[in-house]
N, CA, C and O atoms as CSV, one atom per row, in Angstrom:
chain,resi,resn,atom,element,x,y,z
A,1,UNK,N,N,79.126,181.699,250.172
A,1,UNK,CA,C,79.004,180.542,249.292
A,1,UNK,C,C,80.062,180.674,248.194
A,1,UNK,O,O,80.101,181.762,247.619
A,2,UNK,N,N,80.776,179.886,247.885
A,2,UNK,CA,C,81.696,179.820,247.271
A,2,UNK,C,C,81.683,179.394,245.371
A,2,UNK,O,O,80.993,178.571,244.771
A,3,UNK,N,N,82.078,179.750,245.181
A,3,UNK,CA,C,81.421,179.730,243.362
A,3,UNK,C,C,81.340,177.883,243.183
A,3,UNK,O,O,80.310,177.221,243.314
A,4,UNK,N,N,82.390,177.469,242.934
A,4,UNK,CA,C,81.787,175.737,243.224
A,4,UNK,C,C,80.637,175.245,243.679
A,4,UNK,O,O,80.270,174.115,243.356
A,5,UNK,N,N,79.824,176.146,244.603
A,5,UNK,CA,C,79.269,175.487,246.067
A,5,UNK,C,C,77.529,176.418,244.567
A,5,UNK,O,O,76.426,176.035,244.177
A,6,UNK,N,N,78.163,177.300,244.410
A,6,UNK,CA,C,76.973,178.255,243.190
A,6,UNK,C,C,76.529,177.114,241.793
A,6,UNK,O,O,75.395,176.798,241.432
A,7,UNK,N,N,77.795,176.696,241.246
A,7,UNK,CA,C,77.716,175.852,240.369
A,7,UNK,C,C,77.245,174.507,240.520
A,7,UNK,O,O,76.690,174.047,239.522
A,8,UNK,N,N,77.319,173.876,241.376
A,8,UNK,CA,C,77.034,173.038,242.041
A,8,UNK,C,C,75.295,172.607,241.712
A,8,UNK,O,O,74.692,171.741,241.078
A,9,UNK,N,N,74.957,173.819,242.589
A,9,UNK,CA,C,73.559,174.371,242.880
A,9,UNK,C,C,72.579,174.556,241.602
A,9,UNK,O,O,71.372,174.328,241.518
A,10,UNK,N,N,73.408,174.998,240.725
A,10,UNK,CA,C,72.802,175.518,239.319
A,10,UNK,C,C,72.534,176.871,239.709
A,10,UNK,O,O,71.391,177.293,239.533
A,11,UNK,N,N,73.392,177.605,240.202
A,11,UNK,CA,C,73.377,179.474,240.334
A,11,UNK,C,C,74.300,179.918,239.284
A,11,UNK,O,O,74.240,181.118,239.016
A,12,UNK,N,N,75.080,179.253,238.679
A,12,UNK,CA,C,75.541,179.045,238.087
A,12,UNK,C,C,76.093,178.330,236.740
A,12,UNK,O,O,76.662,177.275,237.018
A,13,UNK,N,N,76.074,178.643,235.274
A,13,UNK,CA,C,76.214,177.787,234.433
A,13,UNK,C,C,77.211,176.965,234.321
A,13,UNK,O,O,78.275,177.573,234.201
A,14,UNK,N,N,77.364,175.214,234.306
A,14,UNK,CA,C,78.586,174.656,233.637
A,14,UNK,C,C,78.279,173.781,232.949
A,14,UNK,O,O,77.104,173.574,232.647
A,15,UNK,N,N,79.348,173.004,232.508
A,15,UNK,CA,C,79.201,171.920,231.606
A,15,UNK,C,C,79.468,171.120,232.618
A,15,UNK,O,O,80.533,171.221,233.225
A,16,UNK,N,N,78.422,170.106,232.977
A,16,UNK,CA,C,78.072,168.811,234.074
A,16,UNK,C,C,78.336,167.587,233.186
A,16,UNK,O,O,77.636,167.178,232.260
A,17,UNK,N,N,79.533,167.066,233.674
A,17,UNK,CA,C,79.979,166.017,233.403
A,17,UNK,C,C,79.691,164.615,233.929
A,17,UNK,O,O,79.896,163.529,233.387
A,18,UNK,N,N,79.175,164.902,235.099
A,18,UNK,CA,C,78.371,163.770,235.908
A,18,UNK,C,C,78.381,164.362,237.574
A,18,UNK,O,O,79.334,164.908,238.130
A,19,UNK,N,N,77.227,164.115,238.075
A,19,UNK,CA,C,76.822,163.995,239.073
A,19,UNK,C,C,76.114,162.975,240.182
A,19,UNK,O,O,75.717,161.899,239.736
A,20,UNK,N,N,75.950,163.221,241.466
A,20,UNK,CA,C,75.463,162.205,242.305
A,20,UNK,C,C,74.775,163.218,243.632
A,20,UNK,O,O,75.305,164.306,243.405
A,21,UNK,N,N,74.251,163.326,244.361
A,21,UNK,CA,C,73.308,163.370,245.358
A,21,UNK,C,C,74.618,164.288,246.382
A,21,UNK,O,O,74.455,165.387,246.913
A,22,UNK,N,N,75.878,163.431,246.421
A,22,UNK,CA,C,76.906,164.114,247.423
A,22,UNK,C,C,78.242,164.893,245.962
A,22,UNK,O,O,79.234,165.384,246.500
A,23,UNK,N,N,78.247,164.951,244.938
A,23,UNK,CA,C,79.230,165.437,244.363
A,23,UNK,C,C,78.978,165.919,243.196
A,23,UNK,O,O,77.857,165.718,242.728
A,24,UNK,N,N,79.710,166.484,242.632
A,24,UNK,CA,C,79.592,166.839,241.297
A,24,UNK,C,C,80.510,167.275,240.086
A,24,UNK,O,O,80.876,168.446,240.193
A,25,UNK,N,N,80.917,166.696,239.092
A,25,UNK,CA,C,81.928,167.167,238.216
A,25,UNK,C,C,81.705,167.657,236.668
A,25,UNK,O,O,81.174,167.100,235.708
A,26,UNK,N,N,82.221,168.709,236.802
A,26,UNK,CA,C,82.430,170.141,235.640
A,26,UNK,C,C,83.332,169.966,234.828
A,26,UNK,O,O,84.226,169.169,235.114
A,27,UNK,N,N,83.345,170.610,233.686
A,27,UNK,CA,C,84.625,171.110,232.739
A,27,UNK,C,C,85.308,172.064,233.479
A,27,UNK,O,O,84.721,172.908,234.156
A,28,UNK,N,N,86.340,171.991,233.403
A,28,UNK,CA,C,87.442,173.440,233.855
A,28,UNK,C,C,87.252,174.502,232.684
A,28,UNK,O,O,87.677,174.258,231.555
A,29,UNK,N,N,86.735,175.440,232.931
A,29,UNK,CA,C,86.678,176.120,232.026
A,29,UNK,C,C,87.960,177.026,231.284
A,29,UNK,O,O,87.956,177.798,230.325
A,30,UNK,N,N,88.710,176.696,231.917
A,30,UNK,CA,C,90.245,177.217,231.663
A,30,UNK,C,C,91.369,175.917,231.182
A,30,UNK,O,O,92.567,175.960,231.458
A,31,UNK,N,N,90.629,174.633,230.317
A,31,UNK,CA,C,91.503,173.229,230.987
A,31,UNK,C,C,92.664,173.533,230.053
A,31,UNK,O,O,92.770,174.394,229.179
A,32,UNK,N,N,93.421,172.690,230.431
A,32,UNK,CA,C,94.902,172.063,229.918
A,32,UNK,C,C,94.721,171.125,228.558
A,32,UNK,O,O,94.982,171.402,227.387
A,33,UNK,N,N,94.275,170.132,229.039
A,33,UNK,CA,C,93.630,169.401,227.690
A,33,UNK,C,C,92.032,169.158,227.504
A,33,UNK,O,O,91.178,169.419,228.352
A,34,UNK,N,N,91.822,168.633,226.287
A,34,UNK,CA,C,90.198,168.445,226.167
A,34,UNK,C,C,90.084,167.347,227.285
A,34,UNK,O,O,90.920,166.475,227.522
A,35,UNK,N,N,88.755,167.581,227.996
A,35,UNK,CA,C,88.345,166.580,229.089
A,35,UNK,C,C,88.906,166.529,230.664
A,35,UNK,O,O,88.866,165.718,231.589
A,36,UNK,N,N,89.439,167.833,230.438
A,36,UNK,CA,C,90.272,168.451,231.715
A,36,UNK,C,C,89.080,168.400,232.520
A,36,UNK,O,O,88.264,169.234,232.130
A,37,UNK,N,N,88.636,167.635,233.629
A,37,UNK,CA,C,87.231,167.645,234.515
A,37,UNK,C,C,87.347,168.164,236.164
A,37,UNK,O,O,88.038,167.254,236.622
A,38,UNK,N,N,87.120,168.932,237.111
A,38,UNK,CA,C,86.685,169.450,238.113
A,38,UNK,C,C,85.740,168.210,238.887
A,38,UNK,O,O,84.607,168.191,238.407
A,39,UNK,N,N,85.919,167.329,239.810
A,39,UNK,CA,C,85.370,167.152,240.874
A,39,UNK,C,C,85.571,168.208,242.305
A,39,UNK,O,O,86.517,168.769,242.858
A,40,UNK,N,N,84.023,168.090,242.520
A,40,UNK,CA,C,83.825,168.863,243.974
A,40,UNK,C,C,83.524,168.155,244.747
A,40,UNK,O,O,83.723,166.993,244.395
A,41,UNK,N,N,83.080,168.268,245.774
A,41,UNK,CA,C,81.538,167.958,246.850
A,41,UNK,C,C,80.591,168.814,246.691
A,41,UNK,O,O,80.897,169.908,246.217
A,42,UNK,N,N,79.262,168.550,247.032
A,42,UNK,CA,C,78.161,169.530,247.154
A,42,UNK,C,C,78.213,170.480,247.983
A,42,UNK,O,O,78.010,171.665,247.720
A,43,UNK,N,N,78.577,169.867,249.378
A,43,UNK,CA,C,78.820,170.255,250.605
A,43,UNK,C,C,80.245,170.955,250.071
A,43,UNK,O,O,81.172,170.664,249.316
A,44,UNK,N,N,79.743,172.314,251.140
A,44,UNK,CA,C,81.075,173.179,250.621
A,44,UNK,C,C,82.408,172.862,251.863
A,44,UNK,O,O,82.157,173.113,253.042
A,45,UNK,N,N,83.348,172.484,251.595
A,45,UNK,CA,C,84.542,172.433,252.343
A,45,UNK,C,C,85.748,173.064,251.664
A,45,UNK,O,O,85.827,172.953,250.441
A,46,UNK,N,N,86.672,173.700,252.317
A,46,UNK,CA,C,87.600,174.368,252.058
A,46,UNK,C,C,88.892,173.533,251.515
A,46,UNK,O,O,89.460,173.706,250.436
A,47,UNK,N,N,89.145,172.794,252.305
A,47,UNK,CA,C,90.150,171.959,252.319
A,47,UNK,C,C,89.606,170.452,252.122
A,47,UNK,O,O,88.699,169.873,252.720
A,48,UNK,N,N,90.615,169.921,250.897
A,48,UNK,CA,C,90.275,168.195,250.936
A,48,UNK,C,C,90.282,167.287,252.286
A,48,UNK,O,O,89.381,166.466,252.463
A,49,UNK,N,N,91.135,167.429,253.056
A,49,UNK,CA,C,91.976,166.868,254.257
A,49,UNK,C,C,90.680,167.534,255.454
A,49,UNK,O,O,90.545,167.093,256.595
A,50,UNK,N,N,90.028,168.407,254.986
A,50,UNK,CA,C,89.156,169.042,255.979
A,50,UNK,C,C,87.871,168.085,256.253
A,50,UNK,O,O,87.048,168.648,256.975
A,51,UNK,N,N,87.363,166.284,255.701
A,51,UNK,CA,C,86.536,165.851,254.948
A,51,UNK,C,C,86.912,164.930,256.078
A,51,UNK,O,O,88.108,164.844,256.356
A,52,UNK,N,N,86.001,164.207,256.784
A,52,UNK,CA,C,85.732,163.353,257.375
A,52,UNK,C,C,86.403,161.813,256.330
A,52,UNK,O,O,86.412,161.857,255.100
A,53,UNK,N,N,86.843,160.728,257.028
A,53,UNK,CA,C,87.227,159.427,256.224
A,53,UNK,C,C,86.222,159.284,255.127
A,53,UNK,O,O,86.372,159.609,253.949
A,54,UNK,N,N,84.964,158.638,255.806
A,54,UNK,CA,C,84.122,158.174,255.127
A,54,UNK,C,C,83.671,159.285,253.714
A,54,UNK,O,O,83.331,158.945,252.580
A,55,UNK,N,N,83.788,160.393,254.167
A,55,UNK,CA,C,83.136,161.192,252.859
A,55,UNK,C,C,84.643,161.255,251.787
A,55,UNK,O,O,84.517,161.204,250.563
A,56,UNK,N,N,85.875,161.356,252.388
A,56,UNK,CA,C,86.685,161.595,251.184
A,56,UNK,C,C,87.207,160.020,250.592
A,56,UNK,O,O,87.967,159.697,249.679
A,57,UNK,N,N,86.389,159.226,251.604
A,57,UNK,CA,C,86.682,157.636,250.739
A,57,UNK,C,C,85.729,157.705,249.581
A,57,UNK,O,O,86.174,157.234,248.534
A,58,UNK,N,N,84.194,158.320,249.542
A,58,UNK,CA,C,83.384,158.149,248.796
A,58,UNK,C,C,83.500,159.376,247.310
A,58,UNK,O,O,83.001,159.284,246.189
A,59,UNK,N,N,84.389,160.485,247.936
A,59,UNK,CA,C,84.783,161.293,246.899
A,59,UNK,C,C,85.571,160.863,245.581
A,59,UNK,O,O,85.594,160.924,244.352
A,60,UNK,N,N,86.247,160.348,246.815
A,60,UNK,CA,C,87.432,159.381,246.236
A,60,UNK,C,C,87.107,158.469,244.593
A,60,UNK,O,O,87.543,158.513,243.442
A,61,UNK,N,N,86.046,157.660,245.403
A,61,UNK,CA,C,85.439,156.726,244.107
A,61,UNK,C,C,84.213,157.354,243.263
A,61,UNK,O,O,83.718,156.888,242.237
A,62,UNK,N,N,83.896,158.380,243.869
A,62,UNK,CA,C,82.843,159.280,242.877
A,62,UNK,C,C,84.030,160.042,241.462
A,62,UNK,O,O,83.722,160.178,240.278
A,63,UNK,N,N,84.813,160.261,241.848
A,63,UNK,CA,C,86.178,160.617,240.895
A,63,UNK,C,C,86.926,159.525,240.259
A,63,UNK,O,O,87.599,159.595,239.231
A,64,UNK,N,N,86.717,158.503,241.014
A,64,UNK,CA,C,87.274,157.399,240.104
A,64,UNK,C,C,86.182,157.101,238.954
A,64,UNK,O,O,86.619,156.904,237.820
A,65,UNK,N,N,84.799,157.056,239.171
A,65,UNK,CA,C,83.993,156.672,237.853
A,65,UNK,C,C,83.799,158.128,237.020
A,65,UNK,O,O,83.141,158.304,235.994
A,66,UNK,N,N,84.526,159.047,237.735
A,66,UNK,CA,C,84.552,160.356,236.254
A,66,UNK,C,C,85.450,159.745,235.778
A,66,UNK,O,O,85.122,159.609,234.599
A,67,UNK,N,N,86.339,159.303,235.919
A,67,UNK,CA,C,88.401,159.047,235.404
A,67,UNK,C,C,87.892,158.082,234.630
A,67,UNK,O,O,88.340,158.112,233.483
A,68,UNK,N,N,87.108,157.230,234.852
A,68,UNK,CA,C,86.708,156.219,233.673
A,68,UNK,C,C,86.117,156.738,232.574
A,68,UNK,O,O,86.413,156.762,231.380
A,69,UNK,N,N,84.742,157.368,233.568
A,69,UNK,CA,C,83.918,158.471,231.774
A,69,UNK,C,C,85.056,159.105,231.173
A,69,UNK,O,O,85.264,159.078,229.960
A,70,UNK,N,N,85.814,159.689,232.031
A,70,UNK,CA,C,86.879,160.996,230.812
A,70,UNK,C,C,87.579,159.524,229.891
A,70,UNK,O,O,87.285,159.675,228.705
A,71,UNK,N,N,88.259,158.411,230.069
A,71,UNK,CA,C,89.227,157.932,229.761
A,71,UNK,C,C,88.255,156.589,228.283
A,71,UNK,O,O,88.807,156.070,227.313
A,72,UNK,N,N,86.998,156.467,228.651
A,72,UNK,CA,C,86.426,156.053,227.318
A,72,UNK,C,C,86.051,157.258,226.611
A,72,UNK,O,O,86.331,157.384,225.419
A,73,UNK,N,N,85.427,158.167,227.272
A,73,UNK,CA,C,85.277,159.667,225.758
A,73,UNK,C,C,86.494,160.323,225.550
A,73,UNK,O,O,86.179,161.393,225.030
A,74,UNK,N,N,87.593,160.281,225.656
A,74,UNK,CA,C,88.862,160.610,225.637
A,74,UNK,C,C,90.194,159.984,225.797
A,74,UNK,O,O,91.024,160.373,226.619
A,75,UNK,N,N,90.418,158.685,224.718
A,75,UNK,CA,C,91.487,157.777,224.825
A,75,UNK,C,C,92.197,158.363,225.472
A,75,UNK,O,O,92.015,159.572,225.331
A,76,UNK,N,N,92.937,158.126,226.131
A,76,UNK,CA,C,94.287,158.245,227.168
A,76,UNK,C,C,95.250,157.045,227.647
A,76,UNK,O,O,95.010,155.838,227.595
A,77,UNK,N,N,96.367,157.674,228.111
A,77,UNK,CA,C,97.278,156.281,228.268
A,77,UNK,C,C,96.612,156.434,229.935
A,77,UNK,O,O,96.184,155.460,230.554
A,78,UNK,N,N,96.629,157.666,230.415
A,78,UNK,CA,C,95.823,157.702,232.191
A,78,UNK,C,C,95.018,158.996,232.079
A,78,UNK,O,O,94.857,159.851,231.208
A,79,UNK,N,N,94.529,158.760,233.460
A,79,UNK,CA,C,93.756,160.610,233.395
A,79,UNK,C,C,94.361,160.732,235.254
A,79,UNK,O,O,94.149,160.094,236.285
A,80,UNK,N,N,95.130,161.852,234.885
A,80,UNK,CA,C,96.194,161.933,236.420
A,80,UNK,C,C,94.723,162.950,236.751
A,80,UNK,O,O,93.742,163.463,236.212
A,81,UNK,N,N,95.705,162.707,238.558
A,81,UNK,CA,C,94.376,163.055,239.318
A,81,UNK,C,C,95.784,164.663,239.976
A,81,UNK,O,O,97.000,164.476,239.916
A,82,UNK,N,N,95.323,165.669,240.371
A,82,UNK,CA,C,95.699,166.616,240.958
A,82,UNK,C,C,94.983,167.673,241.916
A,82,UNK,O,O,94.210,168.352,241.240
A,83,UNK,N,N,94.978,167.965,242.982
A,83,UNK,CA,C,94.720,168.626,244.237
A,83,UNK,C,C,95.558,169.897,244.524
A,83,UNK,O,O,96.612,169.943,245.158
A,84,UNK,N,N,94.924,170.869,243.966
A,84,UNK,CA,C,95.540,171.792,244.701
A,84,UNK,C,C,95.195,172.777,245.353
A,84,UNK,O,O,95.960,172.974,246.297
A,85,UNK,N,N,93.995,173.831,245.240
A,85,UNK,CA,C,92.803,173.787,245.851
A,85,UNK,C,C,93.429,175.374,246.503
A,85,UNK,O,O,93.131,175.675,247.658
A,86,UNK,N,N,94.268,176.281,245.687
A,86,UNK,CA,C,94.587,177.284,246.354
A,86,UNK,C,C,93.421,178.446,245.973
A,86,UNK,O,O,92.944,179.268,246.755
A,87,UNK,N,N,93.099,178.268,244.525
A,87,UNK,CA,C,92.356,178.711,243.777
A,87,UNK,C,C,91.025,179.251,244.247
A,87,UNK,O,O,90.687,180.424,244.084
A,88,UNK,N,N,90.520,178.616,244.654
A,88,UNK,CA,C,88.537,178.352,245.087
A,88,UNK,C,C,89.090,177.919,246.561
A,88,UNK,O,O,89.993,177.172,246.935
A,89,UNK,N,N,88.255,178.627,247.135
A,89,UNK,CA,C,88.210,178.280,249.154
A,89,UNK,C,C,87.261,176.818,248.740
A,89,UNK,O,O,86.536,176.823,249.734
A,90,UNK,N,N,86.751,175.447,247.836
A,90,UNK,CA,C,86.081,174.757,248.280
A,90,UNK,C,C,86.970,173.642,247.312
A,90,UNK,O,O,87.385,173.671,246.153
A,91,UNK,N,N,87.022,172.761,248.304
A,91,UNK,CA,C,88.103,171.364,247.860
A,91,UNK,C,C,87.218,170.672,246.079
A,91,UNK,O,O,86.058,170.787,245.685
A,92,UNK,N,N,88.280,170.086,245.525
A,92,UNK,CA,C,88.050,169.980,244.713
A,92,UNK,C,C,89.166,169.162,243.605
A,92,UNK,O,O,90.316,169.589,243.714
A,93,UNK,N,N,89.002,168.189,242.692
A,93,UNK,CA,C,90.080,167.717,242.526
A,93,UNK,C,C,90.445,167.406,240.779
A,93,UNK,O,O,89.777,166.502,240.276
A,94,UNK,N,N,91.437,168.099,239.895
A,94,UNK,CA,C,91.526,167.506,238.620
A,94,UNK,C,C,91.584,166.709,238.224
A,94,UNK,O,O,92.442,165.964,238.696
A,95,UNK,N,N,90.778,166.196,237.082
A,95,UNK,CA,C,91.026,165.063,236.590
A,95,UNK,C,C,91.556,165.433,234.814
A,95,UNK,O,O,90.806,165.992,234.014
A,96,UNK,N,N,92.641,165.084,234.560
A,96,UNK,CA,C,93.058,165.431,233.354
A,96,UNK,C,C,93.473,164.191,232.802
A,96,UNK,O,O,94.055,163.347,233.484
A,97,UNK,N,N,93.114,163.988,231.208
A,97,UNK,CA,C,93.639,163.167,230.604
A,97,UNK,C,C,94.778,163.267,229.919
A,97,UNK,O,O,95.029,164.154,229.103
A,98,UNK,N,N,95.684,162.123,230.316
A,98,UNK,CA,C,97.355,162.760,230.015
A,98,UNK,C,C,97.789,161.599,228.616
A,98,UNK,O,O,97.577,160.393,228.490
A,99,UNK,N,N,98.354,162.434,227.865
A,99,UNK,CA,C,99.550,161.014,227.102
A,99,UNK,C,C,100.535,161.419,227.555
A,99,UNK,O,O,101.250,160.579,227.008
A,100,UNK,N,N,101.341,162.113,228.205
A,100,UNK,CA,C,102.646,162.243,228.773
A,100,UNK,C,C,102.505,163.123,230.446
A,100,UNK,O,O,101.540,163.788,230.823
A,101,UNK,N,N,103.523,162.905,231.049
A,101,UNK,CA,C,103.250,164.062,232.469
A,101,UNK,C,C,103.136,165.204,232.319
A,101,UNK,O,O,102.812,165.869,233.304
A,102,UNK,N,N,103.428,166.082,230.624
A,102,UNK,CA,C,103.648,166.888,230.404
A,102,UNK,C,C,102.461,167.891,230.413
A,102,UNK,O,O,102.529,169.113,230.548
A,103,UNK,N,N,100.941,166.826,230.174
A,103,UNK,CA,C,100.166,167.315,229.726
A,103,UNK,C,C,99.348,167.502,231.481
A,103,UNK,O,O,98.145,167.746,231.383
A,104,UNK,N,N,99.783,167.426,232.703
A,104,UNK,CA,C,99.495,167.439,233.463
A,104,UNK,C,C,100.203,168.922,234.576
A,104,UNK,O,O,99.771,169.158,235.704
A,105,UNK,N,N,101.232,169.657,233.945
A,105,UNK,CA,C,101.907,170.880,234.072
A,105,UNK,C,C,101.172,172.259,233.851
A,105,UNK,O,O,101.143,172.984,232.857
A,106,UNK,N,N,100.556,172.399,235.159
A,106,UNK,CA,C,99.551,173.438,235.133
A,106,UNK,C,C,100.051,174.757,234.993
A,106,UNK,O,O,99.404,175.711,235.425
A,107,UNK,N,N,101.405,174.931,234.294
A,107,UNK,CA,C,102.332,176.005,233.582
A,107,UNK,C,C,102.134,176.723,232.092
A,107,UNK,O,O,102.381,177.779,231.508
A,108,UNK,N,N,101.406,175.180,231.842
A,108,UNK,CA,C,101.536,174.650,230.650
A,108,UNK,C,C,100.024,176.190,230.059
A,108,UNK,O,O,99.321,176.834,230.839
A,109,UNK,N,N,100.033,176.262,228.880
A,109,UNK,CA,C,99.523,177.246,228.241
A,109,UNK,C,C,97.815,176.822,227.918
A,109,UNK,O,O,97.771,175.923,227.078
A,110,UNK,N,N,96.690,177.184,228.305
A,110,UNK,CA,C,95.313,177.045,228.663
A,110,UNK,C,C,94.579,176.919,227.374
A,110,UNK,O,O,94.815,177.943,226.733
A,111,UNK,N,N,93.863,176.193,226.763
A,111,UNK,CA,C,93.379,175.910,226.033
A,111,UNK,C,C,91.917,176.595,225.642
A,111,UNK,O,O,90.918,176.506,226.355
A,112,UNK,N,N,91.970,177.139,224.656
A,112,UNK,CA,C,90.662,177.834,224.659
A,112,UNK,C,C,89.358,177.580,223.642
A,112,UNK,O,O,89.341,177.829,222.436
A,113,UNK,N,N,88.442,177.108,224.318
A,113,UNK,CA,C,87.386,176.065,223.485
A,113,UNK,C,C,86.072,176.851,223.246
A,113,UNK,O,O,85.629,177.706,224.012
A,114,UNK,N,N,85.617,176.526,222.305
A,114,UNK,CA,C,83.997,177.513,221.839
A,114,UNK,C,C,83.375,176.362,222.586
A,114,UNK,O,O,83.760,175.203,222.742
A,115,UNK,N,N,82.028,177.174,223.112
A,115,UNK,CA,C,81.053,176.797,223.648
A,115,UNK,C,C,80.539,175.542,223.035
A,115,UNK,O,O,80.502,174.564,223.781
A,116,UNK,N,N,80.092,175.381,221.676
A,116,UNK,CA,C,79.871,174.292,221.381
A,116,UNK,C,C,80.871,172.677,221.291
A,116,UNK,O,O,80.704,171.463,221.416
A,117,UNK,N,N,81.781,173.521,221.037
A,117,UNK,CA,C,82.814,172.299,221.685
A,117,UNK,C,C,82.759,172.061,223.223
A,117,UNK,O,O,82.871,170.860,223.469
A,118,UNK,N,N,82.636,172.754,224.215
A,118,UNK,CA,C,82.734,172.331,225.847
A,118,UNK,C,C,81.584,171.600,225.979
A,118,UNK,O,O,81.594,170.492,226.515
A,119,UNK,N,N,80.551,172.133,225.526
A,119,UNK,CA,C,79.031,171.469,225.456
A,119,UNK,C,C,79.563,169.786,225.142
A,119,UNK,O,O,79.625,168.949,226.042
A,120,UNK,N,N,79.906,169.512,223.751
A,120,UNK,CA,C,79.789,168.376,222.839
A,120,UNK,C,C,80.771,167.684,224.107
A,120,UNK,O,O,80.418,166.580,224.523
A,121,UNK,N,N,81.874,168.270,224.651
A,121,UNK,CA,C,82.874,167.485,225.459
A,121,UNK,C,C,81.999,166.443,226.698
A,121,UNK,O,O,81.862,165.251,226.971
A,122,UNK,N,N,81.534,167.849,227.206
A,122,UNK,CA,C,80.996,167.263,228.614
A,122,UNK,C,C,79.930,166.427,228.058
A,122,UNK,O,O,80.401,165.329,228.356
A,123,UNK,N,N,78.939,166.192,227.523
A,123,UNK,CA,C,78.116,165.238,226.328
A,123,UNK,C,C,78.249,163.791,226.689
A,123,UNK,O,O,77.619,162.940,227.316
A,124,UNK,N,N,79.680,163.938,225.805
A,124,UNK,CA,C,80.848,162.834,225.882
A,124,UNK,C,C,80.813,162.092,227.485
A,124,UNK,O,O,80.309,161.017,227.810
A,125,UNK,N,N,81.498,163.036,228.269
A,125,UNK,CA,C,82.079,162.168,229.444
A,125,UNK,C,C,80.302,161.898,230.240
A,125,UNK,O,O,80.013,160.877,230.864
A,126,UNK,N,N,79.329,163.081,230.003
A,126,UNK,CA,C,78.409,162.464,230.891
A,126,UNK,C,C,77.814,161.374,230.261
A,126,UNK,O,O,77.046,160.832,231.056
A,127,UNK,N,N,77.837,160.722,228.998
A,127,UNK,CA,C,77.025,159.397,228.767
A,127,UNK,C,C,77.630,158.497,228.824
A,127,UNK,O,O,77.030,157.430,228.693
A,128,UNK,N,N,79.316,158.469,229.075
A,128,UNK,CA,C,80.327,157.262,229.658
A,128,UNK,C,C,79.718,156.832,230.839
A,128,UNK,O,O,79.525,155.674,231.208
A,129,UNK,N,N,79.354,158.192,231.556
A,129,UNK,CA,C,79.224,158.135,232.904
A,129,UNK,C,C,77.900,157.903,233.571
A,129,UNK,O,O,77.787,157.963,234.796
A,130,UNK,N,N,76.960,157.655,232.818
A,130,UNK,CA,C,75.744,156.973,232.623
A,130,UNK,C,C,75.799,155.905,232.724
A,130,UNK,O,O,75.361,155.284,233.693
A,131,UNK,N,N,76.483,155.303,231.521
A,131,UNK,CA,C,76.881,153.703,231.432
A,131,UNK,C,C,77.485,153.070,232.524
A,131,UNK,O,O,77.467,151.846,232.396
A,132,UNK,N,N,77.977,153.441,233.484
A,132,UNK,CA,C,79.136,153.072,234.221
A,132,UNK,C,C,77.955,152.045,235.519
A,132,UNK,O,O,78.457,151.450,236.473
């Protein structure tokens, strides 16, 4: 079982930014900017491309209504989406809120947040994401 697939589950602690029955999205606990968000699946898969149509069409738009929660609790000009998935054996996809491409350069130097701030963040995007 793969730590995603733990967190997911609640074997694990995160900051739950919103969830649904087939998915679920986290804080990165390492993010780039505030509201840096983790979509998964429940279902553990390795690879995005590894996902039947129908389930990565529905991933698809389960990540589009996080990109909205992040983008009302976190003005943004966008919130870029990124896949890279070398990290964790279970697919999974960033959602970061950008004012430039710059802020989307996973080179870029990791931001380090007290607990009560990640708490108050994810807060934020899960009652956008309520509303939605």
């Amino acid at each position: 079982m793969s730590i995603f697939s733990k967190i997911a589950a609640g074997e694990i602690p995160s900051y739950k930014c919103a969830e649904s029955d087939r998915f679920y999205a986290f804080l990165d606990i390492n993010p780039m900017v505030k509201g840096h968000t983790l979509v998964i699946p429940r279902r553990e898969v390795d690879y995005i491309f590894d996902m039947d149509d129908e389930e990565i069409a529905a991933f698809q738009v389960f990540a589009k209504k996080v990109a909205i929660a992040i983008k009302r609790a976190f003005p943004c000009v966008k919130v870029g989406q990124a896949v890279l998935g070398l990290e964790v054996p279970h697919a999974h996809i960033h959602l970061i809120p950008m004012q430039s491409e710059k802020d989307m350069l996973f080179s870029n130097p990791k931001l380090k947040l007290e607990d009560e701030e990640m708490k108050a963040i994810a807060s934020k995007i899960y009652a956008e994401f309520q509303s939605l």
